[in-house]
N, C-alpha and C positions, 0 to 999 in steps of 0.2 A: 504494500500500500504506500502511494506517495507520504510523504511527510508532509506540503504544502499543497492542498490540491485549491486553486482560483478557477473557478468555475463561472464561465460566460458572465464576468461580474462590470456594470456598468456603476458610474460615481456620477448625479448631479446634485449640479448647489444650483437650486430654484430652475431655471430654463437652461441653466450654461451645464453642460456634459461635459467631463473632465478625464472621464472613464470612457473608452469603448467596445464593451465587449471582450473583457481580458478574460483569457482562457490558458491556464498553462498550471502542469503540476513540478514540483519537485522533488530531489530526493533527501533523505537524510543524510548527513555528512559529507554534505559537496556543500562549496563557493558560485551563489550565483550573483554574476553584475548588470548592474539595472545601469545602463547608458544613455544619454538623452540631454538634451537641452536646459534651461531652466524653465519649466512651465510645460514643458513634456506631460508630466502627470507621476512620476516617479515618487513624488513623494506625497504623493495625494493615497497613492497604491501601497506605499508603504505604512502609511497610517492606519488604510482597510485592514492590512495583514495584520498589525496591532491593535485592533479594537479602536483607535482612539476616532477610528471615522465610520458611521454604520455606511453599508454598500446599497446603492439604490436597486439594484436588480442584480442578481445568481448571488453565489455564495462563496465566501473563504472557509476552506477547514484546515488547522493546524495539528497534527496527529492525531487525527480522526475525531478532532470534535470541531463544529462550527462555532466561527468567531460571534460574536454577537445574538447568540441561542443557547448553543448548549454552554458557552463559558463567556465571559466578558473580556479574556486578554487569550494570548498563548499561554498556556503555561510554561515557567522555566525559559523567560525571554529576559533579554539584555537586548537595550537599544537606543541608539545616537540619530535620533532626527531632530532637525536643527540646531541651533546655538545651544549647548547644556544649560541648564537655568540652576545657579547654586548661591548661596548665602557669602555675600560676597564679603563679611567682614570677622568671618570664621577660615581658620584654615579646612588645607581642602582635606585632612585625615578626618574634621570635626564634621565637615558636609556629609560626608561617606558613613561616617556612623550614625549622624543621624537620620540618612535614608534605610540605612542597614536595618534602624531599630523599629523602622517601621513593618519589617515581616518580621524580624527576628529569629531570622536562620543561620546567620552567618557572625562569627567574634571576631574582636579587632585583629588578629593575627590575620585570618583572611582578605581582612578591609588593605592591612599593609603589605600583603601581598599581592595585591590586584594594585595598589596604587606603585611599588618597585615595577609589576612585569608593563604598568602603561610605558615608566621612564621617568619615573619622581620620586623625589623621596621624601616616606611617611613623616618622617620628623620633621621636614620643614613647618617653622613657625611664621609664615608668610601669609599671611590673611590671601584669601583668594582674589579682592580686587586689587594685589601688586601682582597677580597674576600676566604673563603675558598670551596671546590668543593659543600661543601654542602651548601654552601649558594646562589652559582650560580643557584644550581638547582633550590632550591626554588624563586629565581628570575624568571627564567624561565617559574618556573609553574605559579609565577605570573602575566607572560607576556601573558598566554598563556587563563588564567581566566580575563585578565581585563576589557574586551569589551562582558563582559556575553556571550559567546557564546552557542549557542543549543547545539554542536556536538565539541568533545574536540578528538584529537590523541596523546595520551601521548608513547613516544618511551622510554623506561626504566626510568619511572621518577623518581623513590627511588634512580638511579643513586647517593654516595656520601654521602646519609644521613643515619646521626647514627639511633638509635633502635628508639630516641625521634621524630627524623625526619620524618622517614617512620611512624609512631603514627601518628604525626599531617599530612601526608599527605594524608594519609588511609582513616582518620575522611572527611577532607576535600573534597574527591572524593564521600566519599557514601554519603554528605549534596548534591554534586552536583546532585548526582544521585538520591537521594528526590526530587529533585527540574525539575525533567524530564529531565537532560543530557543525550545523548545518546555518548558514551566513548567505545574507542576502547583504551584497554594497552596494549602493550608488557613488561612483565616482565620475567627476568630468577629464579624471586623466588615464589617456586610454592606457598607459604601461599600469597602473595600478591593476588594472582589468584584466591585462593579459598576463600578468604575472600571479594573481592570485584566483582569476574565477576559472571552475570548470566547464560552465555555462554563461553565455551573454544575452541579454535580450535590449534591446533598445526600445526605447521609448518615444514617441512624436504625436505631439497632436492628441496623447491621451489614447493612443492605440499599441500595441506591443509587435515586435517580430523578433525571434530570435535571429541571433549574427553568425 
């Protein structure tokens, strides 16, 4: 059974159609990259896959249960769409714990091991807005790996980081993807895409084809 099955799934906001007809399943433990434009519909698709947008017509199912029915998120997701939003005058080990204590799965050992494998270190006393954009990010991705999740959404996560950044993040996605992550990225740079997805599909205009 697919792991992601998107089923003839259409998105509108009022008259405007954003979605057309997306149809495509995927596997567990492969890299798939979402390619496209800004305004493609990538991340409008991306937000269906996570509950955070209900689908005007057909259906998303993430390991055999439907989004928005039978469960209200994926279970066991990690995910970077857009800008990270965090408490900008706490460090970022303080932001992480206190998202952590909101399920209460995961102890600080965990938290400062997800924020070392982004490319930070837990002890910094640096309130998060002396943060620089690349450092956000990698917080972010920190937030997004800390509760080990099976199923990760990364929306442009090299967002802000220099040549070293996207190096250490690149490495970090294909450990994850050894480790049988199944990873959906949106990136707009196509070495990102071809070095880490096993599948591509592009995006325009709110319709999908794979590459």
């Amino acid at each position: 059974m697919p792991y992601i099955e998107i089923e003839h799934v259409t998105k509108k906001f009022k008259e405007d159609t954003v979605l057309y007809d997306i149809d495509v399943s995927m596997e567990q433990g492969k890299v798939y990259g979402f390619a496209g434009n800004n305004g493609s519909g990538k991340t409008v698709l991306m937000k269906c896959i996570c509950g955070f947008l209900p689908v005007t017509e057909g259906s998303i199912r993430v390991n055999g249960k439907v989004i928005g029915k039978e469960v209200d998120f994926p279970e066991s997701l990690g995910v970077i769409i857009e800008t990270p939003g965090f408490l900008t005058n706490l460090t970022g080990l303080r932001n992480l714990e206190i998202l952590a204590g909101l399920r209460g799965k995961i102890a600080r050992k965990d938290i400062e091991n997800a924020i070392r494998k982004s490319g930070l270190d837990p002890a910094l006393k640096k309130a998060v807005s002396k943060y620089s954009l690349g450092m956000r990010q990698r917080l972010g991705i920190a937030q997004a790996i800390m509760e080990d999740p099976e199923f990760l959404i990364l929306d442009e996560p090299f967002n802000g980081l220099d040549k070293h950044g996207v190096a250490d993040i690149r490495s970090l996605l294909l450990d994850l993807k050894k480790q049988g992550k199944t990873i959906i990225l949106a990136s707009h740079n196509s070495e990102d895409i071809r070095i880490l997805c096993d599948k591509v599909y592009e995006m325009d205009g709110g319709r999908m084809r794979e590459l």
